[in-house]
C-alpha positions in Angstrom: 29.7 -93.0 -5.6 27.7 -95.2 -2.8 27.4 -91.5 -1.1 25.8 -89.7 -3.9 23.6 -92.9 -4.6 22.2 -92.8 -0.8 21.6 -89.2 -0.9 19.3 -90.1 -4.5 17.6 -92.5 -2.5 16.9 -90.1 0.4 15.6 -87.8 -2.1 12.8 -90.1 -3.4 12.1 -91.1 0.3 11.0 -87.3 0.9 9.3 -86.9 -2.9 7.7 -90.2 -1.8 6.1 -88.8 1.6 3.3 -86.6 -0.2 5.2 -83.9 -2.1 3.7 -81.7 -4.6 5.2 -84.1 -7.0 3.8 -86.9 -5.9 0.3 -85.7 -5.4 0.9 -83.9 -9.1 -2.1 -84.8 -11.4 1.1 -85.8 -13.9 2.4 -89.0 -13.4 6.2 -88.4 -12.2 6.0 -92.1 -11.4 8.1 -91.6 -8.0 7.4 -94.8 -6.7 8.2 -96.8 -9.4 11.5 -95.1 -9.4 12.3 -95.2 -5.7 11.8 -99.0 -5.7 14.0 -98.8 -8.8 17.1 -97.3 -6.4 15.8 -99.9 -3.4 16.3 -102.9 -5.4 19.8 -101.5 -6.8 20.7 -100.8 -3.8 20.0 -104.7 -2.2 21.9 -105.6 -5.6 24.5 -103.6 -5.5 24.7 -105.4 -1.2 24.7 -108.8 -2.3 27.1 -108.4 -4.9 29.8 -106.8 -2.5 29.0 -109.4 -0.6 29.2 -106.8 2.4 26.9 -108.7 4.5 26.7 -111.1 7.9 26.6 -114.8 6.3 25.4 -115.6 10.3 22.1 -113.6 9.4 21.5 -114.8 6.5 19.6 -117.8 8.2 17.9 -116.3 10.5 16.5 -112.9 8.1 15.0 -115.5 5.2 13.3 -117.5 8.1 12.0 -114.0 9.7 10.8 -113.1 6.0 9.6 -116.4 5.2 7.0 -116.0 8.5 6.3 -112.0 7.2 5.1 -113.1 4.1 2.8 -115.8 5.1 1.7 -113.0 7.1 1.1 -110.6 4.7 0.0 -113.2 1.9 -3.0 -113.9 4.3 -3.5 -110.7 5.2 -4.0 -110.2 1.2 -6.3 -113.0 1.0 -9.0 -111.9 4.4 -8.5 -107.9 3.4 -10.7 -106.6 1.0 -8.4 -104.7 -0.3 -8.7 -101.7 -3.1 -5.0 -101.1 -3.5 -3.0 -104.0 -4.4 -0.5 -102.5 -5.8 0.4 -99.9 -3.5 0.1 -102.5 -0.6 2.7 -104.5 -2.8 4.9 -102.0 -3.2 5.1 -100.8 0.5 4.6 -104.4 2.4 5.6 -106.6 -0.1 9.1 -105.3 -1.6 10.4 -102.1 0.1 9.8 -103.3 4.3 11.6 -106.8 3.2 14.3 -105.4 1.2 15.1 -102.7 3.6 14.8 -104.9 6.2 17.2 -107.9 4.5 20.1 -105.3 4.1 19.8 -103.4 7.3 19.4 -106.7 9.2 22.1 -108.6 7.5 24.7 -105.1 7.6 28.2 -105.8 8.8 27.9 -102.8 11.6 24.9 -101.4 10.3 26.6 -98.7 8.4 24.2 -98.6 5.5 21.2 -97.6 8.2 22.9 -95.2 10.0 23.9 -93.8 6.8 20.8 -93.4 5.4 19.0 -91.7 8.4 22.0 -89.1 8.7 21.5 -88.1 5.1 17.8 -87.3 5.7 18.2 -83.9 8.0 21.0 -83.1 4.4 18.6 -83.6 2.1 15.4 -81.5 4.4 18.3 -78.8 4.8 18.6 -77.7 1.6 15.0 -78.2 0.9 14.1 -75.8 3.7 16.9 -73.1 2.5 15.4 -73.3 -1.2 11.9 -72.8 0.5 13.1 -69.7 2.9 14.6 -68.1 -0.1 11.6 -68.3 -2.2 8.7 -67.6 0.6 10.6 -64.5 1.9 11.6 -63.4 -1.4 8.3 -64.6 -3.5 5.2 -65.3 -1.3 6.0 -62.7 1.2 7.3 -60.1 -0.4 6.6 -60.7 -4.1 10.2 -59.6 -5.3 10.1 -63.2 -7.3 7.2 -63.7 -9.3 5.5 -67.3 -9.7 6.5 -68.5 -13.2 4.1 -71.2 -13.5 0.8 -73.0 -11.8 0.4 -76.7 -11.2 -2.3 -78.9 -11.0 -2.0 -81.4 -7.9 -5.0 -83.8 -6.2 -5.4 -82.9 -2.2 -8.5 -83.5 -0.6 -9.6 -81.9 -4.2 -8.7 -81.0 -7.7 -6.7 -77.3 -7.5 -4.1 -74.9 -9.2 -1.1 -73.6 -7.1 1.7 -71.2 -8.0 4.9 -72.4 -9.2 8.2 -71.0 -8.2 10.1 -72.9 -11.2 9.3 -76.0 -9.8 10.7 -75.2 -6.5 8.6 -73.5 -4.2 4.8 -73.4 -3.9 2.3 -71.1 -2.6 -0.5 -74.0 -1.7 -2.0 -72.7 2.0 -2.4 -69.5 3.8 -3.4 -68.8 7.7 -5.3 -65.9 9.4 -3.3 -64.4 12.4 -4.3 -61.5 14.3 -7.3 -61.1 11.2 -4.5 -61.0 8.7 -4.1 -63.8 5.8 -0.2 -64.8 5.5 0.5 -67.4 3.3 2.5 -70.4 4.8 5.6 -71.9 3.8 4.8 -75.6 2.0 8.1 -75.8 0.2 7.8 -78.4 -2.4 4.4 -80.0 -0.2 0.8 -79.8 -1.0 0.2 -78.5 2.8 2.5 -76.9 5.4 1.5 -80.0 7.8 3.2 -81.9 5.2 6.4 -79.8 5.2 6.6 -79.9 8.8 6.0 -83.6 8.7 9.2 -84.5 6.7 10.8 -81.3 8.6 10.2 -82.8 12.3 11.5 -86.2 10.9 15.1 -84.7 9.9 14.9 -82.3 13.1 14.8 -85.4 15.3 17.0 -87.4 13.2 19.9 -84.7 13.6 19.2 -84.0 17.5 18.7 -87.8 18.4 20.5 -90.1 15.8 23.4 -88.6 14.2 26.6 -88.7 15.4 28.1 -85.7 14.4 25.6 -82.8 14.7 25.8 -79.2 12.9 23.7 -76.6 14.5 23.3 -74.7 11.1 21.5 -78.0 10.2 19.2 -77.8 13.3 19.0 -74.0 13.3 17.5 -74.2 9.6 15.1 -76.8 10.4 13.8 -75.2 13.3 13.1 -71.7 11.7 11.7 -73.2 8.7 9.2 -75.5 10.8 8.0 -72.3 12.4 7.7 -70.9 9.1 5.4 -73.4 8.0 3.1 -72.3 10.9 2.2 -76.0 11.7 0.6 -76.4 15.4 2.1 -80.2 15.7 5.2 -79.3 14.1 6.1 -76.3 16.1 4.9 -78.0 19.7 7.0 -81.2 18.6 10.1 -79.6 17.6 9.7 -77.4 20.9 9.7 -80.6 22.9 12.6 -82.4 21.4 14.6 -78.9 21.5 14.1 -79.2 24.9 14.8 -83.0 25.3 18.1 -82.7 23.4 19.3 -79.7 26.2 18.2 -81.7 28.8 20.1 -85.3 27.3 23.2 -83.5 26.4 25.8 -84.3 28.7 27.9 -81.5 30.0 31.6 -82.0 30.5 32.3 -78.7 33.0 29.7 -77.7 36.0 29.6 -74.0 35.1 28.0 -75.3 31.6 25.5 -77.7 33.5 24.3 -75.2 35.8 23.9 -72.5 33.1 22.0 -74.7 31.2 19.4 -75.9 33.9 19.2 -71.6 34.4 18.7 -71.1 30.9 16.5 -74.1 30.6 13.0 -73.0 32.7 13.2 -69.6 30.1 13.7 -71.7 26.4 10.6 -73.9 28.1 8.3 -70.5 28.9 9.3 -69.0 25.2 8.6 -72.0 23.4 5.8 -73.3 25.5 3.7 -69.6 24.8 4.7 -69.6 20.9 3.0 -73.4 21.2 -0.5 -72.5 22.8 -0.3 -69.1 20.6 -0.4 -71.1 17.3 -2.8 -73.9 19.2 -4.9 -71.4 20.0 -5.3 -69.3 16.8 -5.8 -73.1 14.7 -8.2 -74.6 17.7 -10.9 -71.8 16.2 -10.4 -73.2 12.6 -12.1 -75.7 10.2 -8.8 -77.8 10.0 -9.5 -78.4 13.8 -12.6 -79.6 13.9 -11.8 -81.9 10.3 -9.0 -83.2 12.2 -11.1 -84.5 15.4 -13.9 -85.3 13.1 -11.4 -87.9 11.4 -10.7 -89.4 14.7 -14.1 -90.2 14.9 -15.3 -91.3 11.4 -12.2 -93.7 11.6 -13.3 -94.9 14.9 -16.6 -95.7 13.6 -15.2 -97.6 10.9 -13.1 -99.7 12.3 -15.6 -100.8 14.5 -17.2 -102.3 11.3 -13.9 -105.1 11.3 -12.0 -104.6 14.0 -9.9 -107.7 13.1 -9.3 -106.7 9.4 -10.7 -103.6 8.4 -12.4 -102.4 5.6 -10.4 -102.4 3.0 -6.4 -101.4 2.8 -6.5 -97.7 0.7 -10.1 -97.8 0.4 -11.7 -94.6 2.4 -15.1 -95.1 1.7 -16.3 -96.5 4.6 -14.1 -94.0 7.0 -15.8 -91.1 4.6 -19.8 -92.2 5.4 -19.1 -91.8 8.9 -17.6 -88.3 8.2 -19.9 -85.3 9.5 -22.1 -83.5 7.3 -19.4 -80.2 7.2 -17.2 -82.8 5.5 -18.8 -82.9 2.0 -15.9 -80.3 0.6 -12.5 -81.9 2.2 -13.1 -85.7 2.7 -9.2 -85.8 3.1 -7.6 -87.7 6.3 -5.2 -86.4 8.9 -4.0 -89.3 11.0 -2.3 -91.9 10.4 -3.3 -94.4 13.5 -6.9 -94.8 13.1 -6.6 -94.8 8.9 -4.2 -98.2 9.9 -7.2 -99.9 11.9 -9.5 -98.7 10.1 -8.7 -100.0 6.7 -6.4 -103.1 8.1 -7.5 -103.2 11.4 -5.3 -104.9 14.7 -4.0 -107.5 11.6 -2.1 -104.6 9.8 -1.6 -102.3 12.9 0.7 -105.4 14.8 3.0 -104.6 11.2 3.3 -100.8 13.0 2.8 -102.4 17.0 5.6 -105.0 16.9 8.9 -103.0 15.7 7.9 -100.2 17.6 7.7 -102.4 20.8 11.1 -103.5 19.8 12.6 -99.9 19.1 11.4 -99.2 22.7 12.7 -102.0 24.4 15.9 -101.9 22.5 16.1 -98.1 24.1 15.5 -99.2 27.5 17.7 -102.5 27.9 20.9 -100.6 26.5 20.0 -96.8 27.7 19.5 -95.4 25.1 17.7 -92.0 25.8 17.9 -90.6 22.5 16.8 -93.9 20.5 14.1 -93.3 23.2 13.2 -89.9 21.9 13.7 -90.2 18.4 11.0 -93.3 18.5 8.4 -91.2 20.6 8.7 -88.5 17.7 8.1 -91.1 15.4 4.8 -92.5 17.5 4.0 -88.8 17.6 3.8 -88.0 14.1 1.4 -91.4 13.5 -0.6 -90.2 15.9 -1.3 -86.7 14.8 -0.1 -86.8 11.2 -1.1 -88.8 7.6 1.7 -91.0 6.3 0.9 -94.2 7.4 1.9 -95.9 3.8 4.6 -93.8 3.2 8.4 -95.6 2.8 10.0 -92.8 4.9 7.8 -94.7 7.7 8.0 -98.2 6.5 12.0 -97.7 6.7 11.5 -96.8 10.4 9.6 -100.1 10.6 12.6 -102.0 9.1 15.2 -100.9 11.3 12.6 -101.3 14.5 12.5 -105.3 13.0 15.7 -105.6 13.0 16.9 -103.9 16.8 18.1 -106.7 18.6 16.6 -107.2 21.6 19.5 -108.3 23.5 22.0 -105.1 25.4 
């Protein structure tokens, strides 16, 4: 039952991080149900009483200091989103936190991460069936259109709730629509993709190369520029970290090795290339910029947490049509500035050190994935992220 209960919870997590559903002009009130499952979840914790009484102490203190933290950063902020800043800061990061922190063996973490990559694999076989079989080739018809609020106010095709047909991409002069699963945008798809991808190469335990096969082809499917060079480079990192047991396997694998890097390396700059002459290219560089600018205007606080006004009057004139942001780092400083980043800054510089001091190479990995995808990708506010956040609190910092 606790199985089935983690894998609902993983479910929201990814509905949560910008799915069609979520960005849905109809309310499917996602969030309100996915803090629902977090807070039966810590109550279903404390009453098996499955917990560390000698953290107890030390995790209230640790929370008592975060939320005089937060409180004033609720108070100095000029905040446009209480409630979503509430919801993220306030309730999920401290209960995730409290039962991760105060886990027996941390068995309840790792069990969570490991059923992400389960949860992204049956999305992405769903999707490949439908976007070979519908967008593709047309064999199945859309049966229905949406409404959903991206950038702007649009219709997509329906694959009975599904599959969508939101984006398509010019290659070699030819428009082929992309795969966006159940997401608004393929960037989107290949967001919550990468995330499972590294979770299954770096984190879990037991690894299934159907898993990581499916992943990978349906990341290229999506035709994502950051998704396809990231998943190339951890590919690559997980050859390199895996330990060989007999020499004839470790010297076929540094032979094979220089050839995976030259295919995957001229697949990377093909798709850079063919998205460097796009609009989405010059939006996304034009974001670094406008958030820049803004956050220059408070670089203490920011201007305003969920409030992209003042990021969008710094936007370039080409703009007007897609005020939409693409980045997750600058967004941070820009609306809460070096207060709200040092919520993202500390547990990272904790996941890092907690690498390093007990040799951890693929903790190492996963974490510079994760610092990846803030960079270069928008889901700053997002719980799949604040989770990360939690367990990055709680690493101790000892070997």
């Amino acid at each position: 039952m606790k199985k089935y209960f983690e894998y609902v919870i993983v479910f929201f997590l990814v509905l949560s991080c910008n799915s069609i559903y979520y960005v849905s002009t109809k309310n499917y009130y996602i969030n309100y149900i996915l803090i629902f499952l977090l807070v039966i979840m810590f109550l279903f914790y404390i009453v098996s009483k499955d917990f560390n009484k000698k953290k107890i102490v030390s995790t209230i203190c640790f929370l008592f200091f975060y939320y005089m933290y937060i409180i004033l950063f609720m108070l100095l902020n000029d905040m446009k989103d209480y409630e979503n800043f509430i919801y993220t800061f306030g309730i999920s990061l401290p209960l995730l936190y409290f039962v991760y922190n105060t886990s027996k063996e941390k068995e309840i973490m790792i069990s969570i991460l490991e059923k992400i990559p389960n949860v992204m694999f049956v999305l992405s076989i769903i999707s490949l069936l439908f976007y070979l079989f519908g967008s593709i080739s047309n064999i199945i018809l859309p049966n229905n259109v949406i409404t959903i609020n991206w950038g702007t106010e649009r219709y997509v095709d329906s694959y009975y709730g599904l599959h969508f047909n939101t984006q398509s991409i010019n290659i070699f002069g030819k428009s082929i629509i992309r795969n966006t699963g159940i997401f608004p945008e393929a960037p989107m798809f290949s967001l919550n993709l990468v995330i499972a991808l590294g979770i299954e190469l770096f984190i879990c335990k037991k690894k299934y190369r159907l898993v990581k096969n499916v992943l990978l082809i349906t990341i290229f499917t999506t035709t994502s520029t950051i998704g396809i060079i990231i998943s190339s480079v951890m590919i690559i990192m997980s050859i390199v970290l895996k330990k060989q047991k007999r020499d004839i396997t470790k010297m076929l694998k540094f032979l094979i090795l220089p050839f995976i890097i030259v295919v995957l390396g001229i697949i990377s700059l093909f798709f850079f290339s063919e998205r460097k002459e796009t609009t989405s290219y010059s939006d996304r560089l034009d974001d670094y910029n406008a958030c820049y600018l803004a956050w220059k205007d408070n670089i203490l606080l920011g201007n305003g947490y969920g409030d992209n006004t003042p990021i969008q009057m710094y936007m370039s004139s080409f703009r007007m049509h897609n005020t939409g942001l693409s980045n997750s780092i600058m967004v941070v400083l820009a609306q809460g500035g070096i207060y709200l980043f040092l919520l993202y800054l500390i547990p990272t510089i904790r996941a890092i050190m907690y690498a390093l001091l007990n040799k951890k190479k693929n903790v190492l990995m996963f974490v510079t994935t994760i610092i990846a995808l803030f960079v270069l990708t928008i889901f700053q506010y997002k719980i799949i992220l604040i989770n990360f956040l939690a367990i990055g609190f709680m690493l101790p910092m000892k070997k």
